[in-house]
KOLTOR-171140 format. One record per atom (N, C-alpha, C): atom name; y, x, z; residue in three letters. Coordinates in Angstrom, 1 decimal, always signed. Layout:
BEGIN
+-------+--------+--------+--------+--------+
! atome !      y !      x !      z ! residu !
+-------+--------+--------+--------+--------+
!    CA !      Y !      X !      Z !    ala !
...
+-------+--------+--------+--------+--------+
END
This chain:
BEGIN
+-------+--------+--------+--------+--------+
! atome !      y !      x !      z ! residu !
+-------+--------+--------+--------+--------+
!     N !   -1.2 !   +0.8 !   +0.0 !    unk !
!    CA !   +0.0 !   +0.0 !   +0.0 !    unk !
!     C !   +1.2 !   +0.9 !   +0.0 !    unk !
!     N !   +2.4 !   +0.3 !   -0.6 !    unk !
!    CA !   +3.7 !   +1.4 !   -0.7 !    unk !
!     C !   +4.5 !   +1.1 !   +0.2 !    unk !
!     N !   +5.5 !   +2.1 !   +0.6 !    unk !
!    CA !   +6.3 !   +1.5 !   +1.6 !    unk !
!     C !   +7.0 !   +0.3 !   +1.0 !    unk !
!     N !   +7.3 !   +0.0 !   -0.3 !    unk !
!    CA !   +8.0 !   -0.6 !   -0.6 !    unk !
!     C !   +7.4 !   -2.1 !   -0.3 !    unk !
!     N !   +6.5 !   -2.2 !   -0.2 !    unk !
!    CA !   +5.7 !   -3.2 !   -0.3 !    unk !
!     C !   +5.6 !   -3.4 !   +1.8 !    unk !
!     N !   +5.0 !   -2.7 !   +2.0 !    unk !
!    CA !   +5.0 !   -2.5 !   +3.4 !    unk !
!     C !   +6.9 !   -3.3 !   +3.9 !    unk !
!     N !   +7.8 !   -2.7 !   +3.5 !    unk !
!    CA !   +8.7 !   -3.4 !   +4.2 !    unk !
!     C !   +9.1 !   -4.7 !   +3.8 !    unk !
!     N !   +8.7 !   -4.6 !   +2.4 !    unk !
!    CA !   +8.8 !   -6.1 !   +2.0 !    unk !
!     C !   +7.9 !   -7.1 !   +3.2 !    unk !
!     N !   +7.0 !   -7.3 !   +3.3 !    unk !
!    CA !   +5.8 !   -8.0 !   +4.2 !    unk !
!     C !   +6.8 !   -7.7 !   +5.6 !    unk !
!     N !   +7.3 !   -6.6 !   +5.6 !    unk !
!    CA !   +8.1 !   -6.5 !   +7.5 !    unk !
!     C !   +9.1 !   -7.8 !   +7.4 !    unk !
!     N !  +10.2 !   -7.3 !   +6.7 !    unk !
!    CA !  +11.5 !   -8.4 !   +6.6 !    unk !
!     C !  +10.8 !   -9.9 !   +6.1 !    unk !
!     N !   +9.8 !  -10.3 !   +5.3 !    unk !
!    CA !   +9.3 !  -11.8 !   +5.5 !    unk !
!     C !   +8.7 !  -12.2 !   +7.0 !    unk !
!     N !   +8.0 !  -11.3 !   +7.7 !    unk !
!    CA !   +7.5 !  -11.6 !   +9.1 !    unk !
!     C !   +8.3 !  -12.0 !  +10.0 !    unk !
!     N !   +9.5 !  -10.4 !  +10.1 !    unk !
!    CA !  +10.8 !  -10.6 !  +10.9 !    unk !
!     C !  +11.2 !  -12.1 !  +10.7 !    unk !
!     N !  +11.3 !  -12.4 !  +12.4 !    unk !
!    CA !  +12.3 !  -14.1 !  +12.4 !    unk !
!     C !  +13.9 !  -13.9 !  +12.2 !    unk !
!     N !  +14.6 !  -14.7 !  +11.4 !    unk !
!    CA !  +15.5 !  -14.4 !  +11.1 !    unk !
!     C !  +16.8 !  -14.7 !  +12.6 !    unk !
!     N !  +17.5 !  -13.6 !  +12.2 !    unk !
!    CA !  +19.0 !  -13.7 !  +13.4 !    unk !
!     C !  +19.9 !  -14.2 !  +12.8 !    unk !
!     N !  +20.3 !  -14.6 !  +13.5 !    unk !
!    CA !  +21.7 !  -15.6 !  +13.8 !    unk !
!     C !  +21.4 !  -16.9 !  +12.9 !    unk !
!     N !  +22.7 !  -16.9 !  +12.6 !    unk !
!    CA !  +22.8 !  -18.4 !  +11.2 !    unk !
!     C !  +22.1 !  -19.4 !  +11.7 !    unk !
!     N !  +22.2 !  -20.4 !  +10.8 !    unk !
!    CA !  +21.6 !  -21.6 !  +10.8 !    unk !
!     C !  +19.9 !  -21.8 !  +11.2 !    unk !
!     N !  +19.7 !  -22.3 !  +11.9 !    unk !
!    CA !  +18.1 !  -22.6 !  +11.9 !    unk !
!     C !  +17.5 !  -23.0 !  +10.4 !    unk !
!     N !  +16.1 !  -23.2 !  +10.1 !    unk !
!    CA !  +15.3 !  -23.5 !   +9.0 !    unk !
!     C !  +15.7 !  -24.8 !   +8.7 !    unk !
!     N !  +16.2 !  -24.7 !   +7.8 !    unk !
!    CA !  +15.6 !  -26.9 !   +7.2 !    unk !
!     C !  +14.8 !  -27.1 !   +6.9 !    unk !
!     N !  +13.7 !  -27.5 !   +7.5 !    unk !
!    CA !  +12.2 !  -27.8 !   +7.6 !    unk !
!     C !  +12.2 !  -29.0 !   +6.5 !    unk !
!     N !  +11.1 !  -29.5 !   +5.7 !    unk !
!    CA !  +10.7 !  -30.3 !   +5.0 !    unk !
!     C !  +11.3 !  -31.6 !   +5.7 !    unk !
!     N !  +10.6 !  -31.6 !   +6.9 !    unk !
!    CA !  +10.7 !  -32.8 !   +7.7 !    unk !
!     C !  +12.1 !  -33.2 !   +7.7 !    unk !
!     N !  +12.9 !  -32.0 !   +8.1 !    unk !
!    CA !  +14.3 !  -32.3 !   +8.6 !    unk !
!     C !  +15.3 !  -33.2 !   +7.4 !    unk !
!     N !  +14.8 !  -32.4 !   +6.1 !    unk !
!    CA !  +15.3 !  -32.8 !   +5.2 !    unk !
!     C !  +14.9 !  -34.2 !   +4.9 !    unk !
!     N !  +13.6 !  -34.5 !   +5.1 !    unk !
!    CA !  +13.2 !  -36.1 !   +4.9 !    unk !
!     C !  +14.1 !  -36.8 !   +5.6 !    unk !
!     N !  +14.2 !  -36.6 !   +6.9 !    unk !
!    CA !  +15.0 !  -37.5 !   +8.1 !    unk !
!     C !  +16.5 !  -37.5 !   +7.8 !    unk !
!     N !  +17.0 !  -36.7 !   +6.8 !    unk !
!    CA !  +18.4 !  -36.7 !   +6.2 !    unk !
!     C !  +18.4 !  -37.3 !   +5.6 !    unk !
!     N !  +17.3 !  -37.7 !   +4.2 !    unk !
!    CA !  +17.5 !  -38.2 !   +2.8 !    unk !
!     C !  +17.3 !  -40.0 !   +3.8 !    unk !
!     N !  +16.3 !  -40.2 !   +4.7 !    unk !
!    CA !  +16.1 !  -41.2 !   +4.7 !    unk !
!     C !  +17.2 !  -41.8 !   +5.9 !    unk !
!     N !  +18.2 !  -41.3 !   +6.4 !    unk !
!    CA !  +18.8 !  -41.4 !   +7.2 !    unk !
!     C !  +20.0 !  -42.3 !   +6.9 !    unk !
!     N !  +20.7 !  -41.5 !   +5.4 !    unk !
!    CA !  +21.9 !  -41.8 !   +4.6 !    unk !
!     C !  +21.4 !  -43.6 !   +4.4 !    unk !
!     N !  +23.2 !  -44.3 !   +3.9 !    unk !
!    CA !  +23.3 !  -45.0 !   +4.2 !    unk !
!     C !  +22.1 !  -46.7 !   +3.4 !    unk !
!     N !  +21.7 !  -45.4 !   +1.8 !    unk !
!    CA !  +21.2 !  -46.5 !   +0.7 !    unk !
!     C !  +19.8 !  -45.7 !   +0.8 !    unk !
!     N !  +19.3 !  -45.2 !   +2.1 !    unk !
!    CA !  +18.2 !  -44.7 !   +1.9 !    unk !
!     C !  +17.3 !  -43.4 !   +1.0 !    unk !
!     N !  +16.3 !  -43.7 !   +0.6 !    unk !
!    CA !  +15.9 !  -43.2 !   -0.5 !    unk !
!     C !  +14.6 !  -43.6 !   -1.3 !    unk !
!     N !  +14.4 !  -43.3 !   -2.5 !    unk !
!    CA !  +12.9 !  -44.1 !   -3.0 !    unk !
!     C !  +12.3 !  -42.8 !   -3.1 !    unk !
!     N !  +10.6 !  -42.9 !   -3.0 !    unk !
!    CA !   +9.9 !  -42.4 !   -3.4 !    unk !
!     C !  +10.1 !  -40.7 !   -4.3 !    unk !
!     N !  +10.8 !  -41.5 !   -5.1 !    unk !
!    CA !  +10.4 !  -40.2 !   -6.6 !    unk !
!     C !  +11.7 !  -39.5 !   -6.3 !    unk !
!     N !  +12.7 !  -40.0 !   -5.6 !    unk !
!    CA !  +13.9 !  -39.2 !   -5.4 !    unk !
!     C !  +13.6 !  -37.7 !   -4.4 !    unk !
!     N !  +12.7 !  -38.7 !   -3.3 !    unk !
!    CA !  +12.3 !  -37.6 !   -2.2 !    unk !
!     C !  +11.2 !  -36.7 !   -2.6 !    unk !
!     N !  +10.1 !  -37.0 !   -3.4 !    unk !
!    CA !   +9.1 !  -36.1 !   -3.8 !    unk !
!     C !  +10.2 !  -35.1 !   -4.9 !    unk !
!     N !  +10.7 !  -35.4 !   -5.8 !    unk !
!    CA !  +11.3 !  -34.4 !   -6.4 !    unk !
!     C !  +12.5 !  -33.5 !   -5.6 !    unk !
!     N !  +13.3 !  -34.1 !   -4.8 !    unk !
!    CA !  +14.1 !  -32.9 !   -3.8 !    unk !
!     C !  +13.2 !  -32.4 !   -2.8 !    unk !
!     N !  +12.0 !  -32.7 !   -2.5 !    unk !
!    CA !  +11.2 !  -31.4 !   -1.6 !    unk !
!     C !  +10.1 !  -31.0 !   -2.1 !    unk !
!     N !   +9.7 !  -31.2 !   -3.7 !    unk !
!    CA !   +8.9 !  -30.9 !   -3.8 !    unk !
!     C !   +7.5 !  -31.2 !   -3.3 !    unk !
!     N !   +7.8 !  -32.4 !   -3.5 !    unk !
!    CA !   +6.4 !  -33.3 !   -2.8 !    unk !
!     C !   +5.6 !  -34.0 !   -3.9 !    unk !
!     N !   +4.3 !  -34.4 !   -4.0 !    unk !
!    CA !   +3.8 !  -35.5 !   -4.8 !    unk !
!     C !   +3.7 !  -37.1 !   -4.2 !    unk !
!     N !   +4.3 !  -37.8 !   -4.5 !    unk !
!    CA !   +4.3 !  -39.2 !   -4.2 !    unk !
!     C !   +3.2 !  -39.7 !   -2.6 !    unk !
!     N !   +2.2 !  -39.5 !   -2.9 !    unk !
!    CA !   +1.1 !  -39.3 !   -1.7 !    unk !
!     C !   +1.5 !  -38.6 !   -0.7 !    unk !
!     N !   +2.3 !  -37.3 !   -0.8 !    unk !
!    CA !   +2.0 !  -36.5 !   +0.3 !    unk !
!     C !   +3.7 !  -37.1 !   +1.0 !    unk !
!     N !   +4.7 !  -38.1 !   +0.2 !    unk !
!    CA !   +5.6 !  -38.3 !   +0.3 !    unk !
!     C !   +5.5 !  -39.9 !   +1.4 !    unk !
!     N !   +4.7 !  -40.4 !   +1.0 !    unk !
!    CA !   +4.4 !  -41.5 !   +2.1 !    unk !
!     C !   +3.8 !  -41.5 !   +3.1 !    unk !
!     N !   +2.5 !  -40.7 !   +3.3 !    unk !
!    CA !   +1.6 !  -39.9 !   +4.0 !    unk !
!     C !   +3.1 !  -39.6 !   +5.2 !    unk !
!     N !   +4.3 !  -38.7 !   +4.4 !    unk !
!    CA !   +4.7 !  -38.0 !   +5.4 !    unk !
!     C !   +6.0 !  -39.2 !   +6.1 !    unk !
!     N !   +6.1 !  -40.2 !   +5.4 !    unk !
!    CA !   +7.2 !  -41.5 !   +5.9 !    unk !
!     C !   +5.8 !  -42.3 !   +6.8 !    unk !
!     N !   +5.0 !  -42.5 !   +6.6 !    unk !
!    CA !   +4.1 !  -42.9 !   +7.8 !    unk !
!     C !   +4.0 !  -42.5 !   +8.7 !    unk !
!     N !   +3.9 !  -41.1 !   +8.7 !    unk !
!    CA !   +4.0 !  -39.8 !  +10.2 !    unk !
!     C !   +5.6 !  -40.5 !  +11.1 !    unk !
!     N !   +6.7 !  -40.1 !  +10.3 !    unk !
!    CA !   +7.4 !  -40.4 !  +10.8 !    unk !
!     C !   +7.6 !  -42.1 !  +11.6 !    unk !
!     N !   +7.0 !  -43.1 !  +11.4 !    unk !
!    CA !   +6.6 !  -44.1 !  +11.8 !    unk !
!     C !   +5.8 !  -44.1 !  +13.2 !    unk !
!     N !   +4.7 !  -43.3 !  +12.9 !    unk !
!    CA !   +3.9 !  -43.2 !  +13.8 !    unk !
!     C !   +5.2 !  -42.0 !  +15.0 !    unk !
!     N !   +5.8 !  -41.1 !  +14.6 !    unk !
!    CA !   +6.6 !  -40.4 !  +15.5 !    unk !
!     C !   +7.7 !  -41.6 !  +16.3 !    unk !
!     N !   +7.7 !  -42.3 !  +15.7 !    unk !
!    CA !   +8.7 !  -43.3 !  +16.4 !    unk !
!     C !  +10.2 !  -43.9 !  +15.8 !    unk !
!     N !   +9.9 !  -43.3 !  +14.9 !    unk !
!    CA !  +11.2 !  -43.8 !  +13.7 !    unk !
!     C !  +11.1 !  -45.1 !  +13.4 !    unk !
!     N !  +12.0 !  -45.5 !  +13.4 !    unk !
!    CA !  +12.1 !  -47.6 !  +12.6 !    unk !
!     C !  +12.4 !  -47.0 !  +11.5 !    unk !
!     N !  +11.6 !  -46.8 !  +10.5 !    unk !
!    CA !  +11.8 !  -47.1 !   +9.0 !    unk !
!     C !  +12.0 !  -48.3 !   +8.0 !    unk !
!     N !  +12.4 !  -48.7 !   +7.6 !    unk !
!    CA !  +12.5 !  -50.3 !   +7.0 !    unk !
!     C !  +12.5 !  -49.6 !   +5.6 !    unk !
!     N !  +12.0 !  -51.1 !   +4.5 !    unk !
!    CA !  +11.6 !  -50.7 !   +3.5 !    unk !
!     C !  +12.4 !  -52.4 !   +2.6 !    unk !
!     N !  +12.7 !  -51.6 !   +1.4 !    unk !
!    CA !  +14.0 !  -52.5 !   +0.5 !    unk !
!     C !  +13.1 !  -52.4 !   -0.8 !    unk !
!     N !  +13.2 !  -53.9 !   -1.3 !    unk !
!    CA !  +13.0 !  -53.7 !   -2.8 !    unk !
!     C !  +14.1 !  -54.6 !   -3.2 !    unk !
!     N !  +15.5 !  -53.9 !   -3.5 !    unk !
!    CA !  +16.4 !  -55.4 !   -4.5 !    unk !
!     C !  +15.9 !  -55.9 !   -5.5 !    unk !
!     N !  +14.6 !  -55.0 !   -6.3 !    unk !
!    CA !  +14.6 !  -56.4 !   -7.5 !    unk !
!     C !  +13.2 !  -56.1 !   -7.9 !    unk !
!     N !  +12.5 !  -56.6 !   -8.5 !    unk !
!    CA !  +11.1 !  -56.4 !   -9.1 !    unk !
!     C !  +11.1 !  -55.1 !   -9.6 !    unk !
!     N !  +11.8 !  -54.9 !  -10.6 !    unk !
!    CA !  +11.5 !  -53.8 !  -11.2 !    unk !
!     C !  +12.6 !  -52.5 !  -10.9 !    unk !
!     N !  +12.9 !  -52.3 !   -9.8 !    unk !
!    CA !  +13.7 !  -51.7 !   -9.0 !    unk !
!     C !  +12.6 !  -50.8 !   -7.9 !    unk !
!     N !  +12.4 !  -49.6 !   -7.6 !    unk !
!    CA !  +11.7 !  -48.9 !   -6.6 !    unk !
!     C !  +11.8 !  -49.5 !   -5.1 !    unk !
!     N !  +10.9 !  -49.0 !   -4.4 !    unk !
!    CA !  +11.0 !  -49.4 !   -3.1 !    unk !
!     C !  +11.8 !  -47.9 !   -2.4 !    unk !
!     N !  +13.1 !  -48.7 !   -1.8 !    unk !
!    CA !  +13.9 !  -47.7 !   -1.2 !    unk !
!     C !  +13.7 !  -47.5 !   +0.8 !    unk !
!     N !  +13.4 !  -46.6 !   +1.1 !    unk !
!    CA !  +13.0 !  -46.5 !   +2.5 !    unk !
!     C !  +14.4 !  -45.8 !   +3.4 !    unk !
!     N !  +14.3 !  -46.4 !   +4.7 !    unk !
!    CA !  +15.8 !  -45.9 !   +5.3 !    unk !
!     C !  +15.0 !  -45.8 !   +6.7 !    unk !
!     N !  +15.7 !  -44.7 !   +7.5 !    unk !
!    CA !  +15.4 !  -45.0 !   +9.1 !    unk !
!     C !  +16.9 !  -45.5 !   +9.5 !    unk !
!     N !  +16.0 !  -46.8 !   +9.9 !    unk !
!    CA !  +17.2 !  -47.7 !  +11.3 !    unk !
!     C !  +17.4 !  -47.1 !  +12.6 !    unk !
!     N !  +16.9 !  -46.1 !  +12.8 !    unk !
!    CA !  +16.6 !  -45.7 !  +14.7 !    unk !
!     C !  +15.7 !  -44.7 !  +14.5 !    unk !
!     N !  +16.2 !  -43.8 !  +15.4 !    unk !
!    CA !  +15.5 !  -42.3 !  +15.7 !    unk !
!     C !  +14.5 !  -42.9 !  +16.9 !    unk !
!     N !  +13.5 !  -41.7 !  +17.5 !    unk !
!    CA !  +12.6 !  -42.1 !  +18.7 !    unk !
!     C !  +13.7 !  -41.6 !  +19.6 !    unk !
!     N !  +13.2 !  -42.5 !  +20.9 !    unk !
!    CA !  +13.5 !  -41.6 !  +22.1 !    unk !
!     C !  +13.4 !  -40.4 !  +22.5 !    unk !
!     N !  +14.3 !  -39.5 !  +22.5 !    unk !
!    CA !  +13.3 !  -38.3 !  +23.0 !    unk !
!     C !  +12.5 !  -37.7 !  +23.7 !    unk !
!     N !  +12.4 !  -38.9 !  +24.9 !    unk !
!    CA !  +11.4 !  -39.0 !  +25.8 !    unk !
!     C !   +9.7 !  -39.6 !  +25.8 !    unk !
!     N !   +9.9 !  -39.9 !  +24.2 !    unk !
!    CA !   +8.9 !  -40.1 !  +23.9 !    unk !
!     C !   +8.1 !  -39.2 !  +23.0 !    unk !
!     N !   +7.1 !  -39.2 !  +23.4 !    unk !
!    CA !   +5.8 !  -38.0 !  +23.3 !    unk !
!     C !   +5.6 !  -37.8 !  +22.2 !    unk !
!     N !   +5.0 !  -39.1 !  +21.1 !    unk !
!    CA !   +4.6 !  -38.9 !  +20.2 !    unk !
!     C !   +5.6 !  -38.4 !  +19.2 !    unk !
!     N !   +7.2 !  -38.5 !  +20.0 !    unk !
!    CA !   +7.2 !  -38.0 !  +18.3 !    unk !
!     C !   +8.1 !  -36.6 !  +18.2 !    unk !
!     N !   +6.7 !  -35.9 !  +18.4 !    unk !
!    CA !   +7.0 !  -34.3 !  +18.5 !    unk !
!     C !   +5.5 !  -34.2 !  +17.4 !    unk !
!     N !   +5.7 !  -35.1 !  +16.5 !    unk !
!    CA !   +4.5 !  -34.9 !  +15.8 !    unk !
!     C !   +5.0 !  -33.7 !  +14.4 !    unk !
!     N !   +3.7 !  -33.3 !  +14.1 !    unk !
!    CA !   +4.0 !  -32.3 !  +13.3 !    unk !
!     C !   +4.4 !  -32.4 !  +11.9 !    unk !
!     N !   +4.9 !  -31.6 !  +10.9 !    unk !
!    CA !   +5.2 !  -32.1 !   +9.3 !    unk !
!     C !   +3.5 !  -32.4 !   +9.1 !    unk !
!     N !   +3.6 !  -32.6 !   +7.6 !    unk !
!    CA !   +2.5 !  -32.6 !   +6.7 !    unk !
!     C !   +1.8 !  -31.4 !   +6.4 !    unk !
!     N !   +0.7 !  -30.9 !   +6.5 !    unk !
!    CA !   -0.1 !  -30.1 !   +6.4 !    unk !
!     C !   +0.3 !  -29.2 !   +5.0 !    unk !
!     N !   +0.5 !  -29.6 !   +3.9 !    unk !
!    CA !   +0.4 !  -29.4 !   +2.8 !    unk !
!     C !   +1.8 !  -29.7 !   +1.8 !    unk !
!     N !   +3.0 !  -29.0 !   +1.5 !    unk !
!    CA !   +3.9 !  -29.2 !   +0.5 !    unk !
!     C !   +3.7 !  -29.1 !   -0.6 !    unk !
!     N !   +3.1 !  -29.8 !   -1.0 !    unk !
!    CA !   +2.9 !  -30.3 !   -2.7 !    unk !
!     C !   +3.5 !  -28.8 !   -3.5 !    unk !
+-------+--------+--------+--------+--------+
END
């Protein structure tokens, strides 16, 4: 192995200092679905790089975490747009649940 390589693998290990914390997948979900008109599906899989499945899969988690999600369709042939009405308590347990196993 080269050093160059060697410190490459160091600086991805090293945790980063200062600055902003990570925007986790999740976090980003709880933003898109937070805003005021929600979001659908294919908006959210394509800004995190998700496949549809792993995109409801991970709006169910958040359900089961303790989020009020509510779900809109204005018109037949219009998507189903998802929004959180209410964060959990923070004193509640379950929802320290984890992301999705797998980012598309």
């Amino acid at each position: 192995m080269t050093t160059k390589a060697k410190s490459d693998r160091a600086r991805r290990a090293a945790p980063a200092t200062g600055g902003k914390p990570k925007d986790t997948k999740k976090a980003q979900l709880i933003r898109l679905l937070s805003a005021k008109a929600g979001a659908d599906v294919r908006a959210i899989s394509s800004k995190l790089g998700w496949q549809p499945h792993t995109t409801r899969a991970a709006i169910t988690g958040l359900k089961k975490a303790g989020y009020e999600v509510t779900t809109e369709r204005t018109e037949p042939d219009k998507p189903t747009r998802y929004r959180i009405e209410a964060k959990p308590k923070a004193s509640d347990p379950v929802a320290k649940t984890p992301e999705p196993a797998h980012a598309g």
